[in-house]
PyMOL commands that place a pseudoatom at each C-alpha (Angstrom):
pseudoatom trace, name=CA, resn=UNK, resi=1, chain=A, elem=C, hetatm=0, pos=[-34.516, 0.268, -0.912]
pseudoatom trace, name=CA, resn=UNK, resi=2, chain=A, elem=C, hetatm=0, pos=[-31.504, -1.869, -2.534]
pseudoatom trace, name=CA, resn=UNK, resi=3, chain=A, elem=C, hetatm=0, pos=[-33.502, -3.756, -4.523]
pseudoatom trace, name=CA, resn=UNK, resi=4, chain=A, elem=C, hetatm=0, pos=[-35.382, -0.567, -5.776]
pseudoatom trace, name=CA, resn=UNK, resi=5, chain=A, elem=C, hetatm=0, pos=[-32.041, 1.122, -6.602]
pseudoatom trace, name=CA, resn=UNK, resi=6, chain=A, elem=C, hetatm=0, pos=[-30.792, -2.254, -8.472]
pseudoatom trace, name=CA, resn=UNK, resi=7, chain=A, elem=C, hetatm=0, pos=[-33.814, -2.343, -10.539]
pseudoatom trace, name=CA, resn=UNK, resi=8, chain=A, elem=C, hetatm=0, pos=[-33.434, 0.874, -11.271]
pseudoatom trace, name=CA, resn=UNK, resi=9, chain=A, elem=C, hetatm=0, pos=[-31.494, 0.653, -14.616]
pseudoatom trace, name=CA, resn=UNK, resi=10, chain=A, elem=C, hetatm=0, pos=[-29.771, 4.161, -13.321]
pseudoatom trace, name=CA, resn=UNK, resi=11, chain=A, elem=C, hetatm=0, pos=[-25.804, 3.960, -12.573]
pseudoatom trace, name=CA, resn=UNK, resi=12, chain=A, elem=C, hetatm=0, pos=[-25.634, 3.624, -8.749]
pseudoatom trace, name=CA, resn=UNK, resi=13, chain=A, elem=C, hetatm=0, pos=[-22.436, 3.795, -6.746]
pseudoatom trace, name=CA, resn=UNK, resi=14, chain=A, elem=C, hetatm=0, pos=[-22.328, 0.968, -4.069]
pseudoatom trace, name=CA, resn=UNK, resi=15, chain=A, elem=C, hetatm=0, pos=[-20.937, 1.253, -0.769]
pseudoatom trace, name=CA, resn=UNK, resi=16, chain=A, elem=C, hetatm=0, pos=[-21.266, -0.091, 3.118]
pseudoatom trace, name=CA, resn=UNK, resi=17, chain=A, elem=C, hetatm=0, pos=[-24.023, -1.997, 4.182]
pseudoatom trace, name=CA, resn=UNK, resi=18, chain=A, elem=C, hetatm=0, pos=[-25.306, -2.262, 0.559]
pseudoatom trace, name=CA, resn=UNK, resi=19, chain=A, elem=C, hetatm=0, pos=[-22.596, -3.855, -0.353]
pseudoatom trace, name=CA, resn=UNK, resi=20, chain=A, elem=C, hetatm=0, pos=[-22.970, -6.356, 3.191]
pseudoatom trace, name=CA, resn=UNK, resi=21, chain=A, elem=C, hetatm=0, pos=[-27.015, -6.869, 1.754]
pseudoatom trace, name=CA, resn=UNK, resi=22, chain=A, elem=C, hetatm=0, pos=[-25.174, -7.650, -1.460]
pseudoatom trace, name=CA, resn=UNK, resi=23, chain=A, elem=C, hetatm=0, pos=[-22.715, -10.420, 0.216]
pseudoatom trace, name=CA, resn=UNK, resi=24, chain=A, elem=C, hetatm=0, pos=[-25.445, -12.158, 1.562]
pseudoatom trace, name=CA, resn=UNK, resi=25, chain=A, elem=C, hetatm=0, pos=[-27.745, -12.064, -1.302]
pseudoatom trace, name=CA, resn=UNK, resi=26, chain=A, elem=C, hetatm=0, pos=[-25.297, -13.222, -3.921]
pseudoatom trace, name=CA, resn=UNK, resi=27, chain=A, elem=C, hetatm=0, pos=[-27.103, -10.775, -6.455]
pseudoatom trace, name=CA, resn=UNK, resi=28, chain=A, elem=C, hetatm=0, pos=[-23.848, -9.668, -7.870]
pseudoatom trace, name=CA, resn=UNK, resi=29, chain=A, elem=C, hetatm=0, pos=[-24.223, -8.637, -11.741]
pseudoatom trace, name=CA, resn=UNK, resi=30, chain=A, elem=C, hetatm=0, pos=[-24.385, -4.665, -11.503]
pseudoatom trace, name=CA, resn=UNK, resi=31, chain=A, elem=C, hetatm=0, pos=[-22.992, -3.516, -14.860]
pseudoatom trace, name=CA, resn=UNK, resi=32, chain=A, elem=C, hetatm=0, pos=[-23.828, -0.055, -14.296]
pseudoatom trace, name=CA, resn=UNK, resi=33, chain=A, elem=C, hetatm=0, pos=[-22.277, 0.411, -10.852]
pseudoatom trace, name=CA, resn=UNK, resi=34, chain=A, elem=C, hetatm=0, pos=[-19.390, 0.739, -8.882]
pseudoatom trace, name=CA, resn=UNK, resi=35, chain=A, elem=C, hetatm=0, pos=[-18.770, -0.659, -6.184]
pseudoatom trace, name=CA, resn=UNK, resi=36, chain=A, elem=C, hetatm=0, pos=[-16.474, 0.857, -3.032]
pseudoatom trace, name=CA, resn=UNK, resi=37, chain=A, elem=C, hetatm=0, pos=[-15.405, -2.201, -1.154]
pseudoatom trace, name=CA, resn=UNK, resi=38, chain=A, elem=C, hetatm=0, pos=[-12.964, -2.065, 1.799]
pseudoatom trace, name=CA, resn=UNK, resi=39, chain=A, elem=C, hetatm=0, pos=[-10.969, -5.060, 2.383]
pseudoatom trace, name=CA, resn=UNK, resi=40, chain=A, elem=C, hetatm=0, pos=[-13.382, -6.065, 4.780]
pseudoatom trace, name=CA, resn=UNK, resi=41, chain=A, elem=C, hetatm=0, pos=[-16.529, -6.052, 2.784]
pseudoatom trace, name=CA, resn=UNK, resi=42, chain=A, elem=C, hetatm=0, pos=[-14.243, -7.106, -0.042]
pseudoatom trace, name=CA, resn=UNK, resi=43, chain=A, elem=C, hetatm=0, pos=[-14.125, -10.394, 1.511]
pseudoatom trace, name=CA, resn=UNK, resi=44, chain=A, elem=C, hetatm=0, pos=[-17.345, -10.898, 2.102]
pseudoatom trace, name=CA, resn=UNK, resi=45, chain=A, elem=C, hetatm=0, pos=[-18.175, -10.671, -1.343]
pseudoatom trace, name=CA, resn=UNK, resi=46, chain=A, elem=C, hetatm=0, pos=[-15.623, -13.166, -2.652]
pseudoatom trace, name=CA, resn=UNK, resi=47, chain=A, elem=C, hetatm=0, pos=[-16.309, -15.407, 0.706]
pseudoatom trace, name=CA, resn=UNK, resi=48, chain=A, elem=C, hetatm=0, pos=[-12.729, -15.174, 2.175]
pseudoatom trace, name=CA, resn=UNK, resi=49, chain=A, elem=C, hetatm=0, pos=[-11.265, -12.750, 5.232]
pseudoatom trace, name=CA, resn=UNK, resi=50, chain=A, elem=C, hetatm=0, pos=[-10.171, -9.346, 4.420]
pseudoatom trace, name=CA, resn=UNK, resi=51, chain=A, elem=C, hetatm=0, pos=[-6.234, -10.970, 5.452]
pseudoatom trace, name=CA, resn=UNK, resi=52, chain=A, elem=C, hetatm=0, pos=[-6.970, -12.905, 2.009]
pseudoatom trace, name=CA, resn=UNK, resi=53, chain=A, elem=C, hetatm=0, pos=[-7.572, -9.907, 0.061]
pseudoatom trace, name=CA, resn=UNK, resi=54, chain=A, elem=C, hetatm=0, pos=[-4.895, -7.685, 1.612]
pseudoatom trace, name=CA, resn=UNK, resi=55, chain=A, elem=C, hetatm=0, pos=[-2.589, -10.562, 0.494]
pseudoatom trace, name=CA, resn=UNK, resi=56, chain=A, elem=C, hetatm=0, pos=[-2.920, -9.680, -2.877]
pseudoatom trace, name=CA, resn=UNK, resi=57, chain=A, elem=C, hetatm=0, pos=[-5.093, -6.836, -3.309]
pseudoatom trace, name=CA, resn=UNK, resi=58, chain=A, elem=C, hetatm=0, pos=[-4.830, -6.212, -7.357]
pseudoatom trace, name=CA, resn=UNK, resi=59, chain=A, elem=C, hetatm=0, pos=[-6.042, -10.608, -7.852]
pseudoatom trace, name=CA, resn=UNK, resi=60, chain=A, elem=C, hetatm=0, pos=[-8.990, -9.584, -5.300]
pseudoatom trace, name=CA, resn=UNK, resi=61, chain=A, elem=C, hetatm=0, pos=[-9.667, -6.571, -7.017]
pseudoatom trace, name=CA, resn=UNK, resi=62, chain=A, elem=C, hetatm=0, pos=[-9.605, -8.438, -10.737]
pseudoatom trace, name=CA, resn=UNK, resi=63, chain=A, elem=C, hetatm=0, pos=[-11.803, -11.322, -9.323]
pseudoatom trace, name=CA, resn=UNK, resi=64, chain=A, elem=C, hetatm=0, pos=[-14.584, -8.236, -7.847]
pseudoatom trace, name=CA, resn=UNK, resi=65, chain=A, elem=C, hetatm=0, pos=[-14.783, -6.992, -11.227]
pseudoatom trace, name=CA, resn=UNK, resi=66, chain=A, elem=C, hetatm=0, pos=[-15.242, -9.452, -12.804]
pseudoatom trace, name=CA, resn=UNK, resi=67, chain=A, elem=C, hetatm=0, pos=[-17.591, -11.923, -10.516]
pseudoatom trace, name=CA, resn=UNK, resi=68, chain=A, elem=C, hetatm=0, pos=[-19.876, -8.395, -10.409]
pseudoatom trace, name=CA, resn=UNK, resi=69, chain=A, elem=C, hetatm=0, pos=[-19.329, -6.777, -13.888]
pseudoatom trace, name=CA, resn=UNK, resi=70, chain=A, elem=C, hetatm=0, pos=[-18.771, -3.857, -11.997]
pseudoatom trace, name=CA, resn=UNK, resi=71, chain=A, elem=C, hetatm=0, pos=[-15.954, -0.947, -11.897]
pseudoatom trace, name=CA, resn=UNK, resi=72, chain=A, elem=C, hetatm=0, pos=[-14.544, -1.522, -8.394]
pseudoatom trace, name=CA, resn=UNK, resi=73, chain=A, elem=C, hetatm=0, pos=[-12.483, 0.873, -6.071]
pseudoatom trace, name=CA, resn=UNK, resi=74, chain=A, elem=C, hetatm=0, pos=[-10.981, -1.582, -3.463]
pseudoatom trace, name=CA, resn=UNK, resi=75, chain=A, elem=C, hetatm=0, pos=[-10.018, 1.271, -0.870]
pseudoatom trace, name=CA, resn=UNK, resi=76, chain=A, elem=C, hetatm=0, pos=[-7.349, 1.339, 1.958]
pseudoatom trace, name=CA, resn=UNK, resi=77, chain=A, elem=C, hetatm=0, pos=[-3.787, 2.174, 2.061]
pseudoatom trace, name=CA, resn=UNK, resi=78, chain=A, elem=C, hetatm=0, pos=[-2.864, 2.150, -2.235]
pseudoatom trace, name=CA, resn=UNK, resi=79, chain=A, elem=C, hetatm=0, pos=[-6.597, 2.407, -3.364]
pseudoatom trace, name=CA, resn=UNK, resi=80, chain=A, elem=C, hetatm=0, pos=[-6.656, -0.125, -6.578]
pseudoatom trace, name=CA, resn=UNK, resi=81, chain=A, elem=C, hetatm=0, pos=[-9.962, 0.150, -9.107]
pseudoatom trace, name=CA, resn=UNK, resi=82, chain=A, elem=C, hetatm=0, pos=[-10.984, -1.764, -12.061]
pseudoatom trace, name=CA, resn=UNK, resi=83, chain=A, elem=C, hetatm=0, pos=[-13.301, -2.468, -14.437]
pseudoatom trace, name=CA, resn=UNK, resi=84, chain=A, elem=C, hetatm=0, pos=[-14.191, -5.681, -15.653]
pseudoatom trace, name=CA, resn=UNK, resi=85, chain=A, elem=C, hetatm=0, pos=[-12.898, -7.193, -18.972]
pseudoatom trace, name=CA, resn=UNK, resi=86, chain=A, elem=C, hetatm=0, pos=[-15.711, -7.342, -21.841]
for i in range(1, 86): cmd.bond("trace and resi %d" % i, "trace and resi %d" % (i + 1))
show_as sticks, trace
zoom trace
């Protein structure tokens, strides 16, 4: 269903195990989406522990957006979003 949604072309909002399927698939360019990361799955996508990216949220937050070309909403305690540079 993932990859149907992806190839959709339609904005999709992407959060909790989609964004674990997209960890492990390393299919990360999703310029119409945005992504809802926790610091957990956070992590996963940029292949460090969610400590890392609760170290320095707004870095982990920049790299997101950028590595996916995505808006991002990194959520926990002081949600942080952003959308990649173009």
């Amino acid at each position: 269903m993932l990859d149907a949604a992806l190839g959709s072309g339609k904005p999709l909002v992407i959060d909790a195990d989609a964004i674990n399927l997209l960890a492990a698939s390393g299919s990360w360019k999703l310029p119409q989406a945005v992504l809802t990361p926790h610091p957990g799955e956070a992590g996963r996508l940029l292949g460090c522990s969610a400590a890392a990216v609760q170290a320095d949220r707004p870095a982990a937050l920049r790299r997101l957006a950028e590595l996916t070309g995505s808006v991002v909403v990194l959520k926990g305690a002081g949600t942080l979003i952003a959308r990649p540079t173009r």
